[in-house]
N, C-alpha and C positions, 0 to 999 in steps of 0.2 A: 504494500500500500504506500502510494505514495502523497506527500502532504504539499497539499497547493500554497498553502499560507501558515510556514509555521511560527511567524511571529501573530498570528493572530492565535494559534494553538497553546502558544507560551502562556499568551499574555489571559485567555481564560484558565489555563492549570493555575496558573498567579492567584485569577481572582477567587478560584475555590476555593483554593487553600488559606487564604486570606478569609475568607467567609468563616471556614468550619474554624478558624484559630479565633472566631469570634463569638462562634457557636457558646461556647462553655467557658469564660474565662475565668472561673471559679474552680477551686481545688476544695473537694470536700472530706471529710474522716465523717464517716457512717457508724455512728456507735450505738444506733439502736438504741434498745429499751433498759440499754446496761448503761455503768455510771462509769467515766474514763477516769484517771486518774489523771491527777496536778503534771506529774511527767509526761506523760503523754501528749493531753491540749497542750502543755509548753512547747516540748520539741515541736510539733506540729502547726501550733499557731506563729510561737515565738523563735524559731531556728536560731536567730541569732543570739539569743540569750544563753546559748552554750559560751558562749565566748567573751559575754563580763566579765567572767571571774576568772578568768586564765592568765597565768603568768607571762601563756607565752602569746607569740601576733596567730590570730585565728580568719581562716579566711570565708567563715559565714557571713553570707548578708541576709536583708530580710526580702522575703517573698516579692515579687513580684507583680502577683496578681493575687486576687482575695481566695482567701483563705477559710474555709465554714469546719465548722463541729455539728453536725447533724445528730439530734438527741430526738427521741421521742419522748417529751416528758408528758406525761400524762396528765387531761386534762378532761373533767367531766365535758357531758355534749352540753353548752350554752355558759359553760363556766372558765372565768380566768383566776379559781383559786387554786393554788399549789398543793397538789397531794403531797402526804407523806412521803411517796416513794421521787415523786419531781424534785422535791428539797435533796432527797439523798442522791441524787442525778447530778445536784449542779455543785454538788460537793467539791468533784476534783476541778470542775472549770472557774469556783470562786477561789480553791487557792492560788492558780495559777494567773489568775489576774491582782490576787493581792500582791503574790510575788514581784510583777509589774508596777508597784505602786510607784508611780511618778517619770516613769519612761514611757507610757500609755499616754497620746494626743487625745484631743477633746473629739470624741464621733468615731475612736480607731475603732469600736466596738460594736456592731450592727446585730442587735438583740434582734431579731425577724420573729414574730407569732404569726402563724397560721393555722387556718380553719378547715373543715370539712365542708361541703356542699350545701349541706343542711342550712334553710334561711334564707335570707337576702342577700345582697352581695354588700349591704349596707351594714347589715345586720354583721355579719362577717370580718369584715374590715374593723369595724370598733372591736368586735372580741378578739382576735386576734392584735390588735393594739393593746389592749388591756393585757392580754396574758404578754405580751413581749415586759409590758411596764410592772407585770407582779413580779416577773424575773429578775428586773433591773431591784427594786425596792427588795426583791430578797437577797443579792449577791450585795448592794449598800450597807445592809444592815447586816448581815450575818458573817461577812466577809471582809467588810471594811474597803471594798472596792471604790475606786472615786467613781462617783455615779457620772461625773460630766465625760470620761472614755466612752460610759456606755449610751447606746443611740436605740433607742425604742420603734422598732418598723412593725405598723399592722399591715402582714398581706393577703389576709383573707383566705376567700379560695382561689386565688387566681392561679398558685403553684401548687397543686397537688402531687402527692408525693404517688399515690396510688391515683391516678386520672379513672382507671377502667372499676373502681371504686369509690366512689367519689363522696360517699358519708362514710368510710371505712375511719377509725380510730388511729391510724395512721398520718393521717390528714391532718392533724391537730396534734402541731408539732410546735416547736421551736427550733431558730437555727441562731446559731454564734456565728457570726461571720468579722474576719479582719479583714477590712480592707487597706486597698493599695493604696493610702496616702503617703 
């Protein structure tokens, strides 16, 4: 086969892959319905914090692109109060931000709640805002986190996690997300 125009050929391989590199620019750690530990969201969120405390020159930098901790923490259907078992979920994600105390920018922190299908889209959006902000008020006070890192995002159902399930308990999640500032 031979190619009549292969600068036109280039120049669309270009634009796909330019597309699909836009596709996802988010890096996620899927930790379910289990609780990570302080080491873990660190390495993972904070890379470069291996390299504070080192004697010697370290050549971590920080991510790139945003960064999420994907948690199911469980949250009745219509409610943004924290279970028992959601407190002990964000257990290792408030040490590892208090460890952060004062190297964390104002907004680095993107608390994301979301909702199940169930409702209005109105309806949705405020409860999943609510449940991002019970999150923020529980890692401030139990944690000692500086509340101005963390940034409270309601996103409803617009991202669902299970789509082909769409009031599935799934759906009514929380994400931590670093962003690339």
């Amino acid at each position: 086969m031979k190619l009549k125009n292969p600068v036109l050929l280039a120049g669309l391989l270009v634009a796909l892959g330019s597309a699909s590199a836009f596709a996802s620019d988010r890096e996620t750690l899927s930790v379910g319905a289990k609780a990570p530990d302080s080491a873990q969201v660190e390495a993972f969120l904070f890379p470069e914090a291996e390299c504070e405390n080192t004697q010697y020159q370290c050549l971590a930098v920080r991510p790139s692109s945003e960064r999420s901790i994907g948690m199911e923490l469980r949250f009745r259907t219509g409610s943004s109060e924290l279970t028992p078992e959601a407190k002990a979920q964000l257990v290792g994600l408030g040490k590892a931000l208090e460890a952060r105390k004062g190297k964390l920018k104002a907004g680095e922190i993107v608390i994301e709640g979301h909702a199940d299908a169930r409702g209005s889209a109105e309806l949705n959006k405020k409860l999943s805002e609510e449940r991002a902000r019970a999150v923020v008020k529980h890692l401030v006070s139990t944690h000692s986190v500086d509340g101005s890192a963390l940034k409270p995002v309601g996103v409803g159902k617009d991202r669902l996690k299970d789509a082909s399930r769409p009031d599935a308990e799934i759906n009514r999640r929380v994400e931590m997300v670093r962003t690339s500032i």
